[in-house]
N, C-alpha and C positions, 0 to 999 in steps of 0.2 A: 161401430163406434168404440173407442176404445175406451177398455176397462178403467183405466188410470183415469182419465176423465170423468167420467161415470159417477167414479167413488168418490170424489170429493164435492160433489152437488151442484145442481145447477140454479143458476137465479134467473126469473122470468124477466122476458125483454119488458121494458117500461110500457106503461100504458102511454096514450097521449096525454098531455095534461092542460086541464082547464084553466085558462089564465084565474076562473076567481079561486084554484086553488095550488097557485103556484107556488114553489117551497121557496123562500123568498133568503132562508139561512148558506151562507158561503158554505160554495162547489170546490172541494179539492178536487182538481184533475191533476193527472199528469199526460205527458207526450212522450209518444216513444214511435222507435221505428231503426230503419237503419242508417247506416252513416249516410251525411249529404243529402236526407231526404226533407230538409227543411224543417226540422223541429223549432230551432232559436228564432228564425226569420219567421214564424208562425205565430212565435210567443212574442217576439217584437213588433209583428201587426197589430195581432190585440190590445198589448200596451199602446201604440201607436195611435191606433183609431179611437181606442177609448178614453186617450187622451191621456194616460195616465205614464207619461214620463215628465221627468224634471227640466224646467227650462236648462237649467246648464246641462242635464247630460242631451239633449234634443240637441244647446249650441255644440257641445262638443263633437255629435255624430256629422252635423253638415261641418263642419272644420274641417273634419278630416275626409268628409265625401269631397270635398275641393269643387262643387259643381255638378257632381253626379249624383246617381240614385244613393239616396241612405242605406248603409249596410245595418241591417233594423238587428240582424244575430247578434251584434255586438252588444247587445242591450242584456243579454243572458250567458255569451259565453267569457266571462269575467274574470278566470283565469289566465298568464303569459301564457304558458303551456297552449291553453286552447284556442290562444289568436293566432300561436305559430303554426300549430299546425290544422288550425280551422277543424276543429272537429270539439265536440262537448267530452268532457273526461269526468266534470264532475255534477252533481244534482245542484240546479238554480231555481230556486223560490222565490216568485215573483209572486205581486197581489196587483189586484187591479178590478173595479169596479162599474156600476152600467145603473144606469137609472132601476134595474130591476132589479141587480144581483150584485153579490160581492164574488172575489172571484183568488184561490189558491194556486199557482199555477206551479207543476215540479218538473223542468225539463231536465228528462233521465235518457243518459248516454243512448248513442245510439250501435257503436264497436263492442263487439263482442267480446271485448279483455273487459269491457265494464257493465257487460250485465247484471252486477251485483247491485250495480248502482240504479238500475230500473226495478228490482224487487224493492230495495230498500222505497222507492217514492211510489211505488206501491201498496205500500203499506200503509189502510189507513186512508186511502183516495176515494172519495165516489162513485169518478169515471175514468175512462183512460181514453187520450185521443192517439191512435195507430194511424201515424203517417204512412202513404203509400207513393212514393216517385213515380210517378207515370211514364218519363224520360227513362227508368229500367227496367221496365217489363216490354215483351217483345208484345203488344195488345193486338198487332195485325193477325197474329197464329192463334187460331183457337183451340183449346183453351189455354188462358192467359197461365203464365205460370209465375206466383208470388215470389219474393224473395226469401230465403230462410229465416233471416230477422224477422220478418213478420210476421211468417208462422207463429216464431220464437217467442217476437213480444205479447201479438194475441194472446196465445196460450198460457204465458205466465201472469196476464191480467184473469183470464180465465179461471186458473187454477190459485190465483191468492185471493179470489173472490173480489175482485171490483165489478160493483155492480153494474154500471155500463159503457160501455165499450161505443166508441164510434172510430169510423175508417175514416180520413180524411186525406182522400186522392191529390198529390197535391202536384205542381208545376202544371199547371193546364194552358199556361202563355207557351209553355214550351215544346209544344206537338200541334202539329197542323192541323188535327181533326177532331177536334176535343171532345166530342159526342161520341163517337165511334171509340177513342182510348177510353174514357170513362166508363162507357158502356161496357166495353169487354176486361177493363179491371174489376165491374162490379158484380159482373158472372162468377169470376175466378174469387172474388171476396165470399160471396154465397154460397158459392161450393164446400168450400174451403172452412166456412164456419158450420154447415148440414153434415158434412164428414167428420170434423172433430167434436160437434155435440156443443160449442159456444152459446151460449147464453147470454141473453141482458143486452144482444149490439140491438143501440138506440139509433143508428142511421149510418148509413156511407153517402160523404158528402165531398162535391167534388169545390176542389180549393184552389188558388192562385197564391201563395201569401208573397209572394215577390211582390205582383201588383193587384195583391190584396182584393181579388174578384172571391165573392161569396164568403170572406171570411167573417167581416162586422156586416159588411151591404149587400144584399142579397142579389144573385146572381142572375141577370135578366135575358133570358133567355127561353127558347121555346121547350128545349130538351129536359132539363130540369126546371123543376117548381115546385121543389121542397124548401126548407128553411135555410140561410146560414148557417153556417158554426156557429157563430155567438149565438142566435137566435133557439141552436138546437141546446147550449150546453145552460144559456137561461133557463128552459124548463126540467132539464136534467132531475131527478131527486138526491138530494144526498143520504147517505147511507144513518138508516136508524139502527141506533143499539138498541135491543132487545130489552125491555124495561120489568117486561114482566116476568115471571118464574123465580126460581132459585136466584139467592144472592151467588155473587161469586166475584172476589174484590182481592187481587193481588197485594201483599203489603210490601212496600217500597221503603217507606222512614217511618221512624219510630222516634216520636218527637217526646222529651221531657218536660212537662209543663211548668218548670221551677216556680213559675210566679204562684202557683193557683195551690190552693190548699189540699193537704194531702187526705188520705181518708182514713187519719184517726190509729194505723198502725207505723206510721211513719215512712210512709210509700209516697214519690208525690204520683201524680194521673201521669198516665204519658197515653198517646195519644197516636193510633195507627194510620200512616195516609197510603192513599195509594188509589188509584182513577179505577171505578167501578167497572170490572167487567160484564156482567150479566146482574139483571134485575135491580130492586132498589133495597134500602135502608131505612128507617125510622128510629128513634129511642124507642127503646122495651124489646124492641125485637131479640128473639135469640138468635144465637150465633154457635158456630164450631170451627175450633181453630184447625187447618193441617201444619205439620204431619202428628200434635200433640193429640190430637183427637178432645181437648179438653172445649167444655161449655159454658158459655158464660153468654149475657142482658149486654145492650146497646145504652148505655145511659148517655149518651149523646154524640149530635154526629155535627163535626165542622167542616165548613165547605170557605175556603177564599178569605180564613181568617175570621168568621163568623159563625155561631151557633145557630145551626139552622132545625128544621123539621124534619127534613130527610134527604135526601141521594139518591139521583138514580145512575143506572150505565150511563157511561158516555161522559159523568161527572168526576173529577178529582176530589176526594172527600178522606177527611178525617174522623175517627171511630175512637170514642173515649168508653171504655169496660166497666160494669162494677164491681170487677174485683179484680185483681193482680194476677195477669198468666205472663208466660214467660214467651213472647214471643218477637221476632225478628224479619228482618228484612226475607224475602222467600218463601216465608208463610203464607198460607190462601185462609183467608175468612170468610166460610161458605153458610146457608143454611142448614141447620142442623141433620146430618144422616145424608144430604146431599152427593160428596165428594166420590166417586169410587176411582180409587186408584188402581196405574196400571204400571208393572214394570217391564212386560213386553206389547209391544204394538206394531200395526203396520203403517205405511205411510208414505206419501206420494215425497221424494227427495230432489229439489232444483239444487244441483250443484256448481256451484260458482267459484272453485280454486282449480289452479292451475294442475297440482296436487291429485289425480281420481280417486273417487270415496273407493275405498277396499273391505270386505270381506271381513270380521275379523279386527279392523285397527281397531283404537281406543282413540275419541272423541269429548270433548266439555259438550255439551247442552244447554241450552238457557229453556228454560220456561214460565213465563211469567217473570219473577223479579228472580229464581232457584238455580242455581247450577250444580250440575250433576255430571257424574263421568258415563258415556254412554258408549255400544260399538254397537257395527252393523253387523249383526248375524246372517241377515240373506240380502243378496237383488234380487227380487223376483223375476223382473225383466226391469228394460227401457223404453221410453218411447219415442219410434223414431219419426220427427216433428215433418220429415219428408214426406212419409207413407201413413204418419199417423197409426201405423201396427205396433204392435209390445216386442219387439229384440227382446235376445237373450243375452244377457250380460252378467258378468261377471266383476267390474266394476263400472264408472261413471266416470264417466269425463267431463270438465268443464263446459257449462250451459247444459247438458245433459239433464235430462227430468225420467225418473223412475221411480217404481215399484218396489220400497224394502223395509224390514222385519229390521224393528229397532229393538236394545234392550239397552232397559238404564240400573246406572248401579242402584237409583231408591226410586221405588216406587212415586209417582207423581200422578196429581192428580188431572188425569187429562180427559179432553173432550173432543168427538168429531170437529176439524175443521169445519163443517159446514153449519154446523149447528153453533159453531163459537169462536172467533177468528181470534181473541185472544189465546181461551183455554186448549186449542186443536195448535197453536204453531209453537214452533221451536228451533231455536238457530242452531245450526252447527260449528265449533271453533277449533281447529285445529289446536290441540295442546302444545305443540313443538314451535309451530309459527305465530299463534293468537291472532289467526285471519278466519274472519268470519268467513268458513267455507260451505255451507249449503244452508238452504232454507227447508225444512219437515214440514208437512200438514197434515196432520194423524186424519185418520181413516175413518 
């Protein structure tokens, strides 16, 4: 199993869940997979069966179907660009709803010039649904051999931490034997996630969304007699923030509160917001600012325009002091002695410019709300997503995932990705082009 994987931690596959204790709060998912393997036509069953399109755009789709089957993709790929040449280019956010659940939907490119664009709807998701075309796997030869994308998009739901992952096999009107392709894609799915060490996959389900067998209605048959999609992605859990422990709360704005009285030195409040990352908040609480190291009491904390009791992760909240420090956008506000900063670290690197991360350049870093100038001092290796072994490299290539020793110009306060998905990641921007080129998850 490889190292790279390893280091960034694993999440346990989902239990089953008891309908009297289903998480009943909206499921970001996103879909990913490779070109043509049905993602939009996927996302437009769902919308479709759950009813959840608009009478004019439903008239507009038969308009243009003249007769035939509704082209349901068109529902997400809403781009010119993407109708001419039928493929997805950019992330489409769709919502849509079920007597049980509400429902986030991010359909992320499936072409490899926009992989960036499946980390990004990534970010932040539940689950991820990994489309599998059946119609391109040779399923008669055993063992089945996956496409790279798939590897590709598995593994980067894996390694940004989305909690669960599901295969969904799809075009099954499209092969004669559909028990025998299912069957030997879902060998080569199994394999494939025992060898690389995947975690959190909640089921491989086999799919139609052409004509929508097993997606909302459950598939009647003898070979399978598991759930639907929809039925699987309803009891799904969505991802909890971690509520309890150390504070740890990015500051984003730095609001003046002109109307409200000042305290008496002729300062008025101003007032720090910024969406909690780890643990909670109340008045009285202490506090320490980075990178000032200075201490200061919570005398109050607003959430949504109102003075509330307290904050926890997961929440957008604002932090009123009582006393006057000098602080700014990029600063963390952690529990006091908390914070240990680092200015070198290692870290698993998805690079996504066309540009190979090098040895040596000089890099911008964002962490949290902070930008810092940073370069890569070593590759350690690669991983090749084929053999799943650590290559030796030298640099990265585009979609490329490796092993490398960062160093930033100031120390920041950073934390295992696994243990903190806000305080462990960090984007990389190319200074010369201002293209966000890889994604970091500290070690």
């Amino acid at each position: 199993m490889s190292a790279v994987l390893k280091s960034v931690g694993l999440t346990a596959a989902p239990a089953p869940v008891e309908p009297s204790v289903l998480d009943h709060r909206a499921l970001r998912f996103l879909t990913a997979g490779s070109v043509d393997d049905g993602k939009s036509t996927l996302i437009g069953r769902l919308l479709y069966d759950s009813r959840a399109i608009l009478a004019d755009q439903l008239d507009t789709l038969e308009k243009r179907a003249a007769g035939e089957a509704i082209d349901l993709s068109l529902l997400t790929d809403g781009l010119e660009a993407e109708r001419e040449q039928g493929i997805t280019i950019d992330v489409a956010y769709r919502y849509f709803a079920t007597p049980r659940r509400k429902f986030i939907i991010a359909d992320a490119p499936g072409h490899e010039q926009y992989t960036r664009n499946m980390v990004t709807a990534a970010a932040g998701s539940d689950a991820a649904v990994v489309l599998v075309d059946i119609t391109k796997i040779e399923w008669r030869v055993r063992p089945a051999q996956l496409l790279p994308q798939t590897r590709r998009h598995a593994l980067l739901a894996h390694l940004l931490r989305v909690p669960s992952i599901v295969f969904a096999v799809n075009k099954l009107d499209a092969v004669d034997q559909p028990q025998a392709a299912y069957e030997a894609t879902r060998e080569a799915l199994l394999a494939f996630v025992r060898e690389a060490g995947i975690a959190g996959v909640a089921g491989i389900v086999p799919v139609s969304a052409l004509r929508g067998d097993n997606v909302a209605t459950p598939l009647k048959t003898d070979w399978y007699q598991g759930p639907s999609l929809l039925q699987l992605l309803e009891r799904l859990p969505t991802t909890q923030e971690r509520t309890a422990g150390e504070l740890r709360l990015p500051v984003q704005y730095v609001a003046r509160d002109a109307g409200e009285q000042g305290d008496g030195t002729g300062h008025q409040p101003r007032t720090f917001w910024g969406r909690i990352a780890h643990g909670s908040i109340r008045a009285g609480d202490a506090i320490q600012v980075f990178p000032s190291g200075e201490l200061s009491t919570v005398a109050q904390v607003h959430r949504a325009g109102s003075t509330v009791a307290s904050a926890q992760a997961g929440e957008s909240a604002g932090i009123v002091l009582d006393r006057q420090l000098d602080i700014s956008r990029g600063d963390w506000i952690a529990s006091p002695g908390s914070l240990k900063t680092r200015q070198r670290f290692e870290a698993t690197l998805a690079w996504l410019d066309t540009e190979p991360a090098q040895i040596g350049r000089k890099y911008w870093v964002r962490h949290g709300n902070r930008w810092s100038q940073a370069r890569i001092s070593a590759i350690e290796h690669r991983l090749d997503i084929h053999t799943l072994q650590e290559a030796v490299a030298t640099e990265l290539a585009v979609n490329e995932i490796g092993h490398v020793v960062i160093e930033v110009q100031q120390a920041l306060p950073l934390e295992a990705y696994a243990d903190n998905r806000i305080g462990g990641a960090l984007i990389v921007v190319d200074p010369s082009s201002n293209r966000t080129s890889g994604a970091l998850l500290v070690r």
